[in-house]
BALOBA-1460 file (C-alpha; in Angstrom, 3 decimals):
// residues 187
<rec num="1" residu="x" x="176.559" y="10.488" z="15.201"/>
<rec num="2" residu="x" x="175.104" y="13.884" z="15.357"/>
<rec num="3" residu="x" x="175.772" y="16.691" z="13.296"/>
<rec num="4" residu="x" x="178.022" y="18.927" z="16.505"/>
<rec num="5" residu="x" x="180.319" y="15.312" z="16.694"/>
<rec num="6" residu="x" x="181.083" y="15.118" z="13.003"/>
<rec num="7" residu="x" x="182.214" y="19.154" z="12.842"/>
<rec num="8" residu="x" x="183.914" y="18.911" z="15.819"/>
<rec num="9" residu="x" x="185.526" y="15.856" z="14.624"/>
<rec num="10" residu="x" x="186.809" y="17.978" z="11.425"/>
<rec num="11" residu="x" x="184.895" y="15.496" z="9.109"/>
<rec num="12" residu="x" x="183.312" y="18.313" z="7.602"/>
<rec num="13" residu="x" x="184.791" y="21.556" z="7.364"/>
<rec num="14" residu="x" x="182.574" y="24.221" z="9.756"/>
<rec num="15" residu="x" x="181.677" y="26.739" z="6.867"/>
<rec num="16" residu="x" x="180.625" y="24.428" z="4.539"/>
<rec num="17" residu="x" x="178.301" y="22.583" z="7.100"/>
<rec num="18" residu="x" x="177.067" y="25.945" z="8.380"/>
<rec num="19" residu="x" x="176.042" y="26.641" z="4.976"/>
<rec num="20" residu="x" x="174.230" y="23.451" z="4.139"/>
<rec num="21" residu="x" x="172.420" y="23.679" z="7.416"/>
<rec num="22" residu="x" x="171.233" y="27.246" z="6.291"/>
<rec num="23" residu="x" x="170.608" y="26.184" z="3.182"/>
<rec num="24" residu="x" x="168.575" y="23.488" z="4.039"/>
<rec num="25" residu="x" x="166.549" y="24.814" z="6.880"/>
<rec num="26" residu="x" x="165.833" y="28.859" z="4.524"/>
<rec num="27" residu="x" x="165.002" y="26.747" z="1.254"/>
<rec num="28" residu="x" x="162.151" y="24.810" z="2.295"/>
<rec num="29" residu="x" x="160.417" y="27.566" z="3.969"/>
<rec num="30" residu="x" x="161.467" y="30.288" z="1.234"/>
<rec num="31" residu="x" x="159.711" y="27.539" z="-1.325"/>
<rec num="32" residu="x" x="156.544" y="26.965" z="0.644"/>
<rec num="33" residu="x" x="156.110" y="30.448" z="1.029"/>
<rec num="34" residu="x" x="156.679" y="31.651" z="-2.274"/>
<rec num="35" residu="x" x="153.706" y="29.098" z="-2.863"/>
<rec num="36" residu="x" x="151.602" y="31.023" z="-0.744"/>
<rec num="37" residu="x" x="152.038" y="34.214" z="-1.905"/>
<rec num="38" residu="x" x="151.816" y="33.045" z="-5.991"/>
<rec num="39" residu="x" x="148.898" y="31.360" z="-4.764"/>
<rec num="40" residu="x" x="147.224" y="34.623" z="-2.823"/>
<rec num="41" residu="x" x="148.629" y="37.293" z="-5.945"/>
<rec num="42" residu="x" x="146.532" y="35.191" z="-8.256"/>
<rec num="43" residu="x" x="143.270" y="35.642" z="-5.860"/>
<rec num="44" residu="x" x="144.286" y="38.974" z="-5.256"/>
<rec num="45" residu="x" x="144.544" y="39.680" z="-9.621"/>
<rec num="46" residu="x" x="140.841" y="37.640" z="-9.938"/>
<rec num="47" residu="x" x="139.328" y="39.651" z="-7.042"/>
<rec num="48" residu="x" x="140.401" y="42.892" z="-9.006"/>
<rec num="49" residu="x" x="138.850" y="41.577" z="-12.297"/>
<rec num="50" residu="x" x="135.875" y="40.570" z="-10.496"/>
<rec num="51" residu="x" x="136.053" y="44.366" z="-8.825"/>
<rec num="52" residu="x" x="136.707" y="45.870" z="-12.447"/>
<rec num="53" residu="x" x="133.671" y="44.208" z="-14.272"/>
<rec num="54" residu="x" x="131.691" y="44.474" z="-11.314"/>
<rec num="55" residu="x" x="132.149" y="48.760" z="-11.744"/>
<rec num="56" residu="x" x="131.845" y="48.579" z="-15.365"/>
<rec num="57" residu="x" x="128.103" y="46.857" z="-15.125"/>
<rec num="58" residu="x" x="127.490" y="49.391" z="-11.871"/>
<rec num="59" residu="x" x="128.276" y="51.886" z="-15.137"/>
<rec num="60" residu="x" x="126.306" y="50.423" z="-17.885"/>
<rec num="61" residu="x" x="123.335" y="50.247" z="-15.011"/>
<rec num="62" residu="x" x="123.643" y="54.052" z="-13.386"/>
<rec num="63" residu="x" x="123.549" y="54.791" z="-17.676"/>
<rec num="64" residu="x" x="120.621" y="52.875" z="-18.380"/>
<rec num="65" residu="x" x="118.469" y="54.588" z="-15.055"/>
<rec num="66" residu="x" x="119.591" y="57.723" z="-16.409"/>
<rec num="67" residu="x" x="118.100" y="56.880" z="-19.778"/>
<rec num="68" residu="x" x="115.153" y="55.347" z="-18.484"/>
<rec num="69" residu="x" x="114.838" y="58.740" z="-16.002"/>
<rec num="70" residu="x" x="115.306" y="60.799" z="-18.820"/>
<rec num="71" residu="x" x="112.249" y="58.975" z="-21.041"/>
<rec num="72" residu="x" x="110.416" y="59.035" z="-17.676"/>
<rec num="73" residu="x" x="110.585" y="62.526" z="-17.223"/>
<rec num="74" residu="x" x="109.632" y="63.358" z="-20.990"/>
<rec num="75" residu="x" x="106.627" y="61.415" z="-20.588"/>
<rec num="76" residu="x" x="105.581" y="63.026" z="-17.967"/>
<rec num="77" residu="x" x="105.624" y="66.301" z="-19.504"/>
<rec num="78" residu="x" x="104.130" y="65.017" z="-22.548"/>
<rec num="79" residu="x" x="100.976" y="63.490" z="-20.182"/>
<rec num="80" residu="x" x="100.670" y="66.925" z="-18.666"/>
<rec num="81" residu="x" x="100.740" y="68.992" z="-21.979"/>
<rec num="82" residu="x" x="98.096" y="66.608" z="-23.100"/>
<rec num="83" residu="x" x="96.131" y="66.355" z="-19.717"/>
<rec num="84" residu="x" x="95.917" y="70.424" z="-19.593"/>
<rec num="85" residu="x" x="94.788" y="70.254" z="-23.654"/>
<rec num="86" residu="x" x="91.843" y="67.966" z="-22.809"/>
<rec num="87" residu="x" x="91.032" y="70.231" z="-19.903"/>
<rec num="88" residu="x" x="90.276" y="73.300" z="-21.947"/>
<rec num="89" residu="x" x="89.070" y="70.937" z="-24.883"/>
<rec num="90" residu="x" x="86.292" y="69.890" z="-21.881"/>
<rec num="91" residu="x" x="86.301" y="73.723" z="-20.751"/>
<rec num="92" residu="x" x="85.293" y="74.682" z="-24.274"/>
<rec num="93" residu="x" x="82.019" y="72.158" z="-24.108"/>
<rec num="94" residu="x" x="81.384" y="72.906" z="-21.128"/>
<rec num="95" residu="x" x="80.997" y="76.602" z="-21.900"/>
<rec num="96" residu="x" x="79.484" y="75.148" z="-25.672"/>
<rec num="97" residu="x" x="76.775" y="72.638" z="-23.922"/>
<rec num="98" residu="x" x="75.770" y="75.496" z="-21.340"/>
<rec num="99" residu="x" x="75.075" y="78.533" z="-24.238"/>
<rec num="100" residu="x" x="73.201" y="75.503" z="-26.082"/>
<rec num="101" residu="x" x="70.795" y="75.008" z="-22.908"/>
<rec num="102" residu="x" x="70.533" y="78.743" z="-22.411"/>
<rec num="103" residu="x" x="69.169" y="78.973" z="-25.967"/>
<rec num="104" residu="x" x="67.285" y="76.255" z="-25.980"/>
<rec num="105" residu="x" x="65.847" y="77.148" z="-22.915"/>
<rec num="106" residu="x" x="64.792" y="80.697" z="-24.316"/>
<rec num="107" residu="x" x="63.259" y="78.657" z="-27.659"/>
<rec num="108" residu="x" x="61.237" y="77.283" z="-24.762"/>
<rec num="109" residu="x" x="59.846" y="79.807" z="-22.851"/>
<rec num="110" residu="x" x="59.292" y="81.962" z="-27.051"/>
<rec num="111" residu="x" x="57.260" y="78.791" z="-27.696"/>
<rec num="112" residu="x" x="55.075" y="78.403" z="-24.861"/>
<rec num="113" residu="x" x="53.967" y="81.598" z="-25.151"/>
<rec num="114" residu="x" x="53.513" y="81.471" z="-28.919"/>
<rec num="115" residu="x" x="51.616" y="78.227" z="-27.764"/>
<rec num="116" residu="x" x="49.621" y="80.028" z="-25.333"/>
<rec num="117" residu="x" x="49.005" y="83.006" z="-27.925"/>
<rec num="118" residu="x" x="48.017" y="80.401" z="-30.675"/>
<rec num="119" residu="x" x="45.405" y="79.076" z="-28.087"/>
<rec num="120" residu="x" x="43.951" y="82.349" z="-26.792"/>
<rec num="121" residu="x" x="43.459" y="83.163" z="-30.714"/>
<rec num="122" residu="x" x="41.832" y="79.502" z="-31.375"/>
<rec num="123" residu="x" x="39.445" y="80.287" z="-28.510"/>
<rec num="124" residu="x" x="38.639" y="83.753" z="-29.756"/>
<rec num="125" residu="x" x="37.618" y="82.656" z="-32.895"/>
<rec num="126" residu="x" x="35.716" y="79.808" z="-31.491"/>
<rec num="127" residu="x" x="33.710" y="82.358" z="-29.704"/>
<rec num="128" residu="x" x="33.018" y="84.250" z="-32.488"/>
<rec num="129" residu="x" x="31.760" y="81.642" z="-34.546"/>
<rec num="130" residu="x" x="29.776" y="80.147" z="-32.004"/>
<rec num="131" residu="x" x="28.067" y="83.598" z="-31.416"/>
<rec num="132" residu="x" x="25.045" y="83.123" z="-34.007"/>
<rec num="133" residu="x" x="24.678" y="85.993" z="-36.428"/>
<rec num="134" residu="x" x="21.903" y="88.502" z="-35.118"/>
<rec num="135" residu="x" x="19.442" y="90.273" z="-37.679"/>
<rec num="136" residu="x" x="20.068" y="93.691" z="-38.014"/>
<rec num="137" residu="x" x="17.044" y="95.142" z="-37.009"/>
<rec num="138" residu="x" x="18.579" y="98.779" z="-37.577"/>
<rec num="139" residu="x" x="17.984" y="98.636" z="-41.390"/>
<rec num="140" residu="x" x="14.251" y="98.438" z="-41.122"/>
<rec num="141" residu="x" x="13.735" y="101.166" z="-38.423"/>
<rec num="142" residu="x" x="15.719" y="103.358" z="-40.051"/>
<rec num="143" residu="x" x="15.247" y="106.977" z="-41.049"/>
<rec num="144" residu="x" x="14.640" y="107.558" z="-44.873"/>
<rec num="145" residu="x" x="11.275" y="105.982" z="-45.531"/>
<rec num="146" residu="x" x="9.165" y="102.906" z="-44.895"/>
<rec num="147" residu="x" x="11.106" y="99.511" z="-46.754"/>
<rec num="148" residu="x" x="13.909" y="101.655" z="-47.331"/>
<rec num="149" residu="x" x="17.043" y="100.585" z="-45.860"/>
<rec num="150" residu="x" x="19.348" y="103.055" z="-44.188"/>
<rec num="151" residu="x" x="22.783" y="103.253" z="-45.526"/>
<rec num="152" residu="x" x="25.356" y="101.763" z="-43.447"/>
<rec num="153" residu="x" x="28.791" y="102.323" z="-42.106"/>
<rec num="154" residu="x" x="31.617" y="101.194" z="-44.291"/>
<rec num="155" residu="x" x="33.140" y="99.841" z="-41.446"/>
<rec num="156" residu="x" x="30.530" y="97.914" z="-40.044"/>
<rec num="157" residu="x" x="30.107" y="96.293" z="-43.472"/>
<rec num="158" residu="x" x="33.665" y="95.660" z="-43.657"/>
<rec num="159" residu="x" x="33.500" y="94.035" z="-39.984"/>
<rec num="160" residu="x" x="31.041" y="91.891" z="-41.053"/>
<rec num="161" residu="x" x="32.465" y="91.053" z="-44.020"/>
<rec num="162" residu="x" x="35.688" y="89.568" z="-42.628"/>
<rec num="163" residu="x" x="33.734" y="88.146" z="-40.205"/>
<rec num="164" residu="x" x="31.719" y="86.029" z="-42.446"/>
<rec num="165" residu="x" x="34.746" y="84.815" z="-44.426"/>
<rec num="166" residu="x" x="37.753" y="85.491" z="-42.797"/>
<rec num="167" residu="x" x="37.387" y="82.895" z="-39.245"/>
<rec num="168" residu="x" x="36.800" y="80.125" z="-40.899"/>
<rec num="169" residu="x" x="39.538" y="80.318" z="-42.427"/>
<rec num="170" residu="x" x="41.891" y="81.243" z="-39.782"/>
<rec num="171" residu="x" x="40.358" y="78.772" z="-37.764"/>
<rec num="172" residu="x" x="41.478" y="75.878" z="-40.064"/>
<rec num="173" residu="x" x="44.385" y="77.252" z="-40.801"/>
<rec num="174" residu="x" x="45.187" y="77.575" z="-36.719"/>
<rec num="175" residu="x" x="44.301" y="73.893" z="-36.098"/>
<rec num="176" residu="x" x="45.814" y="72.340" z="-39.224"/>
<rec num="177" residu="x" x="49.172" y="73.859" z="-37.808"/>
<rec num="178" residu="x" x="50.293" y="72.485" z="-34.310"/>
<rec num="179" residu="x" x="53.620" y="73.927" z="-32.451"/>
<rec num="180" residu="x" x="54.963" y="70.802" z="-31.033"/>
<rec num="181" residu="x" x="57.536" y="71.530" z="-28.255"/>
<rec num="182" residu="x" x="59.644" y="68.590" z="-29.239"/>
<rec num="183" residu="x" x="60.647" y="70.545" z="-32.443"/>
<rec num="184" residu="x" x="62.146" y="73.663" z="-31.178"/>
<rec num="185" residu="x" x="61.684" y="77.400" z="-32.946"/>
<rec num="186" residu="x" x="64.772" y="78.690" z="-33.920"/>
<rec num="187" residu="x" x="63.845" y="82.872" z="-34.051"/>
């Protein structure tokens, strides 16, 4: 017997069956897709906390870069300020090292030609001790008498003199003192 047989039959009344037959057919649907959508609001709520942690490490990362930016940039400026100090620290020993060879180059050229002056007077006075004495032969043909000896100059006996005593004396005192050109004169 189908359903159509038994209403027409008055069995059961036409309202009530229509109402059943809704009931049924709406309830199992309405229930399976009330399951769905429970089961799609709960992905929906996890893919939004998921979303919201996901942007609150995207902010705790954009902070740190801006941190790390920040030291970056300080450092930078700090390696420049000392890069540009240690340029005019090497400026100033540049300029220091240069005056030094300048001087020391003058010190140079004072003492070779103190050197060469020392030399010329070591060979001067070499010459005139090497040069033997000569008799004066003057004093015996001189006016005034025979044996008498003619007065002489005061400074030809003062020449003579200093020449007896006074080049030896240089002499040794030249040679005993050597200018050595590793130890520099300072004027």
């Amino acid at each position: 017997m189908s359903l159509g047989t038994l209403v027409s039959l008055g069995t059961i009344p036409a309202r009530g069956m229509l109402f059943t037959l809704l009931t049924v057919t709406l309830v199992t649907p309405v229930a399976a897709q009330s399951r769905e959508q429970r089961q799609m609001m709960a992905d929906l709520r996890m893919l939004q906390e998921q979303n919201q942690t996901l942007q609150n490490v995207l902010g705790s990362i954009i902070e740190a870069i801006k941190a790390v930016s920040t030291r970056i940039d300080d450092q930078a400026k700090a390696t420049g300020k000392a890069m540009a100090d240690e340029k005019l620290v090497i400026d100033n020993l540049t300029n220091n090292v240069r005056e030094i060879r300048e001087k020391l180059d003058d010190n140079s050229v004072r003492l070779g030609s103190l050197n060469q002056e020392v030399e010329a007077l070591r060979q001067g006075l070499q010459q005139l001790n090497a040069r033997p004495a000569a008799p004066d032969t003057t004093a015996s043909e001189a006016p005034g008498g025979a044996g008498g000896s003619a007065p002489r100059s005061g400074s030809r006996c003062r020449g003579r003199a200093w020449a007896s005593r006074s080049p030896p004396s240089l002499l040794s005192l030249l040679t005993s003192t050597t200018l050595s050109p590793r130890r520099p004169f300072l004027l």
